[in-house]
The first five atom37 places (N, CA, C, CB, O) and aatype in JSON, in Angstrom:
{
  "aatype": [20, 20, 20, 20, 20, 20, 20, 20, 20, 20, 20, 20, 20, 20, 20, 20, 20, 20, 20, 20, 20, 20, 20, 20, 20, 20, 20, 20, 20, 20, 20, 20, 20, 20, 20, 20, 20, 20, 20, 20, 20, 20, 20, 20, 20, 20, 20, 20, 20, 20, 20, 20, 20, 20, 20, 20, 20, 20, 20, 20, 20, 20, 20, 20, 20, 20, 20, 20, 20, 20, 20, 20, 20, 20, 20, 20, 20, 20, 20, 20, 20, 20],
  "atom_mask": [
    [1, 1, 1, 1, 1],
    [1, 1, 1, 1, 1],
    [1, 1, 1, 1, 1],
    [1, 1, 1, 1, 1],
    [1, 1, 1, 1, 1],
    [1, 1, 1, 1, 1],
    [1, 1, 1, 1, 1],
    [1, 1, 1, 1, 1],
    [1, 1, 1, 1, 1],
    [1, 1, 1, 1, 1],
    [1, 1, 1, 1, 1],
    [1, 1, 1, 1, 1],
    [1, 1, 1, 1, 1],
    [1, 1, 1, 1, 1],
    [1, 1, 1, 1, 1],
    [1, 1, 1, 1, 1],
    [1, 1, 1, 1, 1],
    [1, 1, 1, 1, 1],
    [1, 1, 1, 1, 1],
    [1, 1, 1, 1, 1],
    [1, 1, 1, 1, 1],
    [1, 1, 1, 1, 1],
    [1, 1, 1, 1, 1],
    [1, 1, 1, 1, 1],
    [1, 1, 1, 1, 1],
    [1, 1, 1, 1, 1],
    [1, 1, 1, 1, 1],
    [1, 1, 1, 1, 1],
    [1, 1, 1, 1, 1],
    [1, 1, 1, 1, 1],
    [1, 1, 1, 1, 1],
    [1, 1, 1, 1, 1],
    [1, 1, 1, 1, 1],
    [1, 1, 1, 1, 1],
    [1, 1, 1, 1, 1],
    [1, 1, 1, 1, 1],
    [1, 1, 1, 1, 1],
    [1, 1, 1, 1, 1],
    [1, 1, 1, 1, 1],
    [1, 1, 1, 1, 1],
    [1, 1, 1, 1, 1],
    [1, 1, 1, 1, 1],
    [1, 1, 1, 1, 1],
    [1, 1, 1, 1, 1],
    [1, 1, 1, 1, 1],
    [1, 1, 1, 1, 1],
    [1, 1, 1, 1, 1],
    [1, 1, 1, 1, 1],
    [1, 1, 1, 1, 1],
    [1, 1, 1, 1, 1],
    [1, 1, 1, 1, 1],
    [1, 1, 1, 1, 1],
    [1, 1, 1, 1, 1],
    [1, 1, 1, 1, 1],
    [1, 1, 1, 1, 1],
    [1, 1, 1, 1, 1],
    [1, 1, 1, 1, 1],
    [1, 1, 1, 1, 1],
    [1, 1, 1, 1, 1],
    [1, 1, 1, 1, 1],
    [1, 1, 1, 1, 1],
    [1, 1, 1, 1, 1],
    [1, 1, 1, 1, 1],
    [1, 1, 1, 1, 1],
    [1, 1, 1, 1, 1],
    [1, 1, 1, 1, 1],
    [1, 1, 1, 1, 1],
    [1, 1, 1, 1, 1],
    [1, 1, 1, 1, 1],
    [1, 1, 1, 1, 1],
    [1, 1, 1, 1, 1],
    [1, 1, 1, 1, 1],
    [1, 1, 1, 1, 1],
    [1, 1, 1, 1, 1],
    [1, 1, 1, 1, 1],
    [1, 1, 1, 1, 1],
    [1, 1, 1, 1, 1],
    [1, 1, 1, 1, 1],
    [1, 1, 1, 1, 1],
    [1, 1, 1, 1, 1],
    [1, 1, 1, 1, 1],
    [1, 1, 1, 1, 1]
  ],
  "atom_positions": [
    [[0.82, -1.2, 0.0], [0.0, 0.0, 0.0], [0.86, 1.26, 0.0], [-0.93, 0.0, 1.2], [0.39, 2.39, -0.18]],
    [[1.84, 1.06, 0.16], [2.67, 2.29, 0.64], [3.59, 2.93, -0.6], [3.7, 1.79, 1.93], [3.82, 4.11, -0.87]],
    [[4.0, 1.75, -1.23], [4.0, 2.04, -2.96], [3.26, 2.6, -3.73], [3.98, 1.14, -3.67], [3.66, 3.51, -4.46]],
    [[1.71, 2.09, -3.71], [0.77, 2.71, -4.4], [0.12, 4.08, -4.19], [-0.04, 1.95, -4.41], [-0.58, 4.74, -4.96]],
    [[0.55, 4.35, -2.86], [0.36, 5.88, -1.89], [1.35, 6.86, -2.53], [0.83, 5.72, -0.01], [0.88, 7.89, -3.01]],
    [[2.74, 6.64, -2.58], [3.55, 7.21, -3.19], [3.05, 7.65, -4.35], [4.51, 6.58, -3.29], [2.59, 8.77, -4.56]],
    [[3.2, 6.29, -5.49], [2.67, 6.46, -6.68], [2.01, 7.51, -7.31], [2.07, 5.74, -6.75], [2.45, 8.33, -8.12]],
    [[0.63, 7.33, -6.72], [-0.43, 8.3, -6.48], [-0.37, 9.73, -6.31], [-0.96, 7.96, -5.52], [-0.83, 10.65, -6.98]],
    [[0.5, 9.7, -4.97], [0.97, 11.04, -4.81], [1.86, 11.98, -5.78], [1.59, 10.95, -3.75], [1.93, 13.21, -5.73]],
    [[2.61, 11.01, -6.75], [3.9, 11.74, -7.59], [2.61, 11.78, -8.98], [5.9, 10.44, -7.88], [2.44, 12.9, -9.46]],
    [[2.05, 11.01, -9.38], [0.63, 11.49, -10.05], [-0.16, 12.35, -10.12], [-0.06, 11.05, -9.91], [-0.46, 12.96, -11.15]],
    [[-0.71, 12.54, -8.79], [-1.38, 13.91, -8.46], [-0.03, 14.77, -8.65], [-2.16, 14.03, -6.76], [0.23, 14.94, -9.85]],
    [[0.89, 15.38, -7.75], [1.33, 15.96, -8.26], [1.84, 16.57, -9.69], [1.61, 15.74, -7.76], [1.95, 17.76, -9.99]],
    [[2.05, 15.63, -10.34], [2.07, 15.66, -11.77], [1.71, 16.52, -12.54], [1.58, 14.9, -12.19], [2.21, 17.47, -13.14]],
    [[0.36, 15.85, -12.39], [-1.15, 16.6, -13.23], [-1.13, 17.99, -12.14], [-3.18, 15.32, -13.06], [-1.61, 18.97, -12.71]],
    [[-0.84, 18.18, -11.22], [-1.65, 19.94, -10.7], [0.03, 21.26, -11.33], [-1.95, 20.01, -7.71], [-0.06, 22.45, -11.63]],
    [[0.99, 20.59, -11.3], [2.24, 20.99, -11.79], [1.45, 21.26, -13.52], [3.7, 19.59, -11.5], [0.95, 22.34, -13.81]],
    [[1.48, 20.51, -14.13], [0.86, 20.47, -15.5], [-0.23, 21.47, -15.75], [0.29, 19.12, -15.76], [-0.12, 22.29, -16.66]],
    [[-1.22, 21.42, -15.01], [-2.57, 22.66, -14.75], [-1.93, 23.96, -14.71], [-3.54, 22.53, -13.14], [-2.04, 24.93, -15.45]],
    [[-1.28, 23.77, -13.75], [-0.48, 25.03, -13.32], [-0.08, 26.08, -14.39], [0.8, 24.58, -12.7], [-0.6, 27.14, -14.72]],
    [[1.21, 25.33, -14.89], [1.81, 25.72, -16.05], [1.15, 25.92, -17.28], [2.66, 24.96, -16.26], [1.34, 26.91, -17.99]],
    [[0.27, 24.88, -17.56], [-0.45, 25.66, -18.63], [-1.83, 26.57, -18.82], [-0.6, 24.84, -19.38], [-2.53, 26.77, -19.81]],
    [[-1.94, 27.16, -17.07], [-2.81, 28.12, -17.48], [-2.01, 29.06, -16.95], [-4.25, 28.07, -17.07], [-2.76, 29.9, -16.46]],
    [[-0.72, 29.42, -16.76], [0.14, 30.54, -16.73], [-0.54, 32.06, -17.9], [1.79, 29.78, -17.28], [-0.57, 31.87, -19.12]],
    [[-0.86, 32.98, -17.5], [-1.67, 33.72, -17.83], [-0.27, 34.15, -19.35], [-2.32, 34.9, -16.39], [0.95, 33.96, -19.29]],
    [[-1.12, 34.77, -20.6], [0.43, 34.9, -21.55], [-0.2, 36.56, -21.81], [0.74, 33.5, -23.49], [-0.83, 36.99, -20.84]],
    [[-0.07, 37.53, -23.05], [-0.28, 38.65, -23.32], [-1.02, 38.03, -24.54], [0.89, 39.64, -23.36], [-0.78, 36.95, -25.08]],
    [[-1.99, 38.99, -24.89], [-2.77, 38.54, -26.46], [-1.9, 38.84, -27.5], [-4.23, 39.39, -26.88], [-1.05, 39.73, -27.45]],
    [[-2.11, 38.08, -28.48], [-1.0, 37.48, -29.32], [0.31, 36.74, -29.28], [-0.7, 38.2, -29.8], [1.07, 36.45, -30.21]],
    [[0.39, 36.47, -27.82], [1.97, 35.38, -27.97], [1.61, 34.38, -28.2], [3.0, 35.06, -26.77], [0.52, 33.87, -27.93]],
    [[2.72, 33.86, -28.86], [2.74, 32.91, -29.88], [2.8, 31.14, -28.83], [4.34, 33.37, -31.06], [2.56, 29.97, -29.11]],
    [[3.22, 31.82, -27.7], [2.63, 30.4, -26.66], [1.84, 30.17, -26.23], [2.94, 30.03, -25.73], [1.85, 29.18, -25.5]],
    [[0.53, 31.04, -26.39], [-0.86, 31.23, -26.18], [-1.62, 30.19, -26.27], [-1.36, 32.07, -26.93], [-1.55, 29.62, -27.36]],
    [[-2.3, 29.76, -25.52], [-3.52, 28.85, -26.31], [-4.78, 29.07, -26.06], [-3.5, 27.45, -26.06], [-5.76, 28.44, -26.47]],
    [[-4.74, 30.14, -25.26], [-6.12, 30.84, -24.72], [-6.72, 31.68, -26.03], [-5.78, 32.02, -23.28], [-5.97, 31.99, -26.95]],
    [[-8.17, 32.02, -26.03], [-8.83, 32.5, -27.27], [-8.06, 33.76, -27.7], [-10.42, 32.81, -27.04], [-8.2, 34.09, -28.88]],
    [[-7.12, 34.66, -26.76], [-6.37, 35.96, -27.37], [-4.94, 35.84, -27.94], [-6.25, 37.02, -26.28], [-4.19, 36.72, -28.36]],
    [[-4.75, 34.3, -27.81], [-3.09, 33.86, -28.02], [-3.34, 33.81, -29.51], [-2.38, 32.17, -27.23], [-4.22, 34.27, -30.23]],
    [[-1.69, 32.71, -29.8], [-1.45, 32.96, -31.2], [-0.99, 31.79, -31.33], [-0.6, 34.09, -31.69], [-0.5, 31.7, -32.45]],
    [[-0.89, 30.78, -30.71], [-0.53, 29.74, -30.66], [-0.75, 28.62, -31.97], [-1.03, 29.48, -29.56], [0.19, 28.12, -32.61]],
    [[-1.7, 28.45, -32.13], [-2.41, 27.61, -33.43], [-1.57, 28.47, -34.72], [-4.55, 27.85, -33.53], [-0.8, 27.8, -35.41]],
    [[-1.77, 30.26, -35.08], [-1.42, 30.99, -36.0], [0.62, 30.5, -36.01], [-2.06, 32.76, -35.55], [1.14, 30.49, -37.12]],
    [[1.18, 30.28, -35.24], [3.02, 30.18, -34.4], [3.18, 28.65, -35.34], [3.17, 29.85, -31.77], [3.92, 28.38, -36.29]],
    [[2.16, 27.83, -34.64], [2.51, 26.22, -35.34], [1.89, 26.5, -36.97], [1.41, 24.57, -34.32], [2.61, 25.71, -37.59]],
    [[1.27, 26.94, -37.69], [1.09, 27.26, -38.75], [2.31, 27.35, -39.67], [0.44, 28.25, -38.61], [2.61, 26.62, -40.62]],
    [[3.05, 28.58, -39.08], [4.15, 29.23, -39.46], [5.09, 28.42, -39.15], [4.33, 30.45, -38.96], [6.02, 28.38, -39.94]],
    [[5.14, 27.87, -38.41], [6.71, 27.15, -38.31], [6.38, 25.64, -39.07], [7.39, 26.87, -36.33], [7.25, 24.81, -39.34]],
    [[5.56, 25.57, -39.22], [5.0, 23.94, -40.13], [5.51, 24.73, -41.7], [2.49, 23.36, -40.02], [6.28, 23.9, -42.19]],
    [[5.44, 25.74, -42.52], [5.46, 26.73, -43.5], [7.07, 26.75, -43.44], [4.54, 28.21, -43.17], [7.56, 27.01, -44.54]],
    [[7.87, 26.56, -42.55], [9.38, 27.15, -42.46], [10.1, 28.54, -41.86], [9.71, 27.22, -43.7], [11.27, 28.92, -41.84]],
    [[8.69, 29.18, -41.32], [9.05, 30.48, -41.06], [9.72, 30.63, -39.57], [7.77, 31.36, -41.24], [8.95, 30.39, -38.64]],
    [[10.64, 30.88, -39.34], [11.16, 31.16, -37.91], [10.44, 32.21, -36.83], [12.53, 31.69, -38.11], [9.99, 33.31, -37.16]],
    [[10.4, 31.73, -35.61], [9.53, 32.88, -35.17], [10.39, 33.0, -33.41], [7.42, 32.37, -35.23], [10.72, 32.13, -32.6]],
    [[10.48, 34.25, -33.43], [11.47, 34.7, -32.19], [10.16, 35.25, -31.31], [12.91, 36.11, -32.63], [9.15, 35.68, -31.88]],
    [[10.28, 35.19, -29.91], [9.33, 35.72, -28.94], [10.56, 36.89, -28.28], [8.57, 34.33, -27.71], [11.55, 36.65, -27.59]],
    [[10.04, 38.18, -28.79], [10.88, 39.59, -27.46], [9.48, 39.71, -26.87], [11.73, 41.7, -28.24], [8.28, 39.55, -27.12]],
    [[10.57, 40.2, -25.72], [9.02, 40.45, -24.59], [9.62, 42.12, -24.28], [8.87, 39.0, -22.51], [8.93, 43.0, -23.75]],
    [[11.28, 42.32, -24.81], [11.51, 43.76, -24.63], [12.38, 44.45, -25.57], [12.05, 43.98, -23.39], [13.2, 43.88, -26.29]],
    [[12.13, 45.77, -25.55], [13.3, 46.78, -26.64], [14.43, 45.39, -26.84], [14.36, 48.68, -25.54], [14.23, 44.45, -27.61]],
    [[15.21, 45.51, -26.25], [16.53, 45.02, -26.71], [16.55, 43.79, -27.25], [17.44, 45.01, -25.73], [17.14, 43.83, -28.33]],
    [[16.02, 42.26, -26.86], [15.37, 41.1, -27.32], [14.79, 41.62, -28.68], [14.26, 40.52, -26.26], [15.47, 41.2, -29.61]],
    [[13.87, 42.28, -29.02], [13.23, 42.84, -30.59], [14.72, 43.44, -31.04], [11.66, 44.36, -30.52], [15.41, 42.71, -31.76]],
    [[15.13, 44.45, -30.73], [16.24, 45.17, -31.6], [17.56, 43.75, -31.97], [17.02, 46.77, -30.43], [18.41, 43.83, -32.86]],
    [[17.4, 42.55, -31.0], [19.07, 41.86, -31.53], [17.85, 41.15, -32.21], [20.64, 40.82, -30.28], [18.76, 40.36, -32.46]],
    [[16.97, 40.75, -32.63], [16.39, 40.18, -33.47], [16.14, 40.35, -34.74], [15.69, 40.06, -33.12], [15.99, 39.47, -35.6]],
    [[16.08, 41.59, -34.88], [15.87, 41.82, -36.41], [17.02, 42.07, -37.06], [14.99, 42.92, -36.75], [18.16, 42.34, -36.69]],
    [[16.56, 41.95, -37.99], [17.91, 42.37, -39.11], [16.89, 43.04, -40.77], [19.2, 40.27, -39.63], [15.73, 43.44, -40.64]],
    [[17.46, 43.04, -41.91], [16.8, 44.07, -43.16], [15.51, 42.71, -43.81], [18.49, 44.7, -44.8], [14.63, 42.96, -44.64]],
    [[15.78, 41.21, -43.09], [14.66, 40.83, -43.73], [13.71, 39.74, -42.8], [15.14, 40.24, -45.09], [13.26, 38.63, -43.06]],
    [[13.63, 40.72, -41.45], [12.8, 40.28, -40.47], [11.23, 40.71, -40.35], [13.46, 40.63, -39.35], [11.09, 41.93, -40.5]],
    [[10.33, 40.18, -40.17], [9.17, 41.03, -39.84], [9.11, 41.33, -38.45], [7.92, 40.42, -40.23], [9.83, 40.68, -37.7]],
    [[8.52, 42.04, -38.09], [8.6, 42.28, -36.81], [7.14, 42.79, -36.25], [9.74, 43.26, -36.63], [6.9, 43.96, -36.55]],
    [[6.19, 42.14, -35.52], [4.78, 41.92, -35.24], [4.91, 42.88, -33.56], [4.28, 39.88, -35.23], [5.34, 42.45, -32.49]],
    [[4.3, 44.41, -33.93], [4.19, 44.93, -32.17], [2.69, 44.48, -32.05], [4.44, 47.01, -31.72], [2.02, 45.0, -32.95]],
    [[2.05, 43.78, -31.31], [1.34, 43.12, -30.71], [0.27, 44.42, -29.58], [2.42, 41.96, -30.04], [-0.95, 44.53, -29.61]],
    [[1.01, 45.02, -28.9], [0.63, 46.41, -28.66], [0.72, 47.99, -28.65], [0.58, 46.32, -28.1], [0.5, 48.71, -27.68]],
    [[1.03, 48.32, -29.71], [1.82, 49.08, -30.15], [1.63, 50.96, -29.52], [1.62, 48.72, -31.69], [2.39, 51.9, -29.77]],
    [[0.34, 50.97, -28.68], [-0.25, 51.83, -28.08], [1.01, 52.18, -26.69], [-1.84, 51.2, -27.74], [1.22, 53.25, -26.12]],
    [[1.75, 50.71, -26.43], [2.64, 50.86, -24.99], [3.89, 51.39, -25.66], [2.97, 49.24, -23.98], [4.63, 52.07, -24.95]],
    [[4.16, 51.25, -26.6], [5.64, 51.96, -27.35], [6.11, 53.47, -26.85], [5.36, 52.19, -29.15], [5.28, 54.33, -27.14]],
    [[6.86, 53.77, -26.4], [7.15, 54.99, -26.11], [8.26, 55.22, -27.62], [7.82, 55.12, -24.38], [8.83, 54.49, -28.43]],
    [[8.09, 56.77, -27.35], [9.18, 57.45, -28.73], [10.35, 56.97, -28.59], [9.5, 59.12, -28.81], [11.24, 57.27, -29.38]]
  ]
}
């Protein structure tokens, strides 16, 4: 019994670790999204197609990312300062 108690227990744990993580709240449009404002489904599209796809979450991450034949998707573009 004391095996199967364990067991159990590293199981449950498992699955609430798993819950956890994947309802980690994301921003609408990231591409790890799977909630109705993500982009997730649109990300595996594109990379099934060949297209590479980088996640910045800031200025500097976006700026070493691009180069003259990158697209570059601002997602909220209202938070941009000059």
């Amino acid at each position: 019994r004391g095996a199967a108690l364990v067991v159990a227990l590293i199981l449950i744990g498992g699955l609430v670790l798993a819950t956890v993580q994947s309802t980690e709240p994301r921003g609408a449009l990231d591409p790890r999204s799977t909630d109705p404002h993500g982009s997730r489904a649109v990300a595996e599209l594109l990379k099934e197609r060949g297209v590479t796809l980088t996640l910045a979450t800031t200025l500097d991450e976006a700026t070493a990312a691009t180069n003259p034949g990158t697209t570059l998707l601002v997602a909220a573009p209202d938070l941009l300062t000059d």
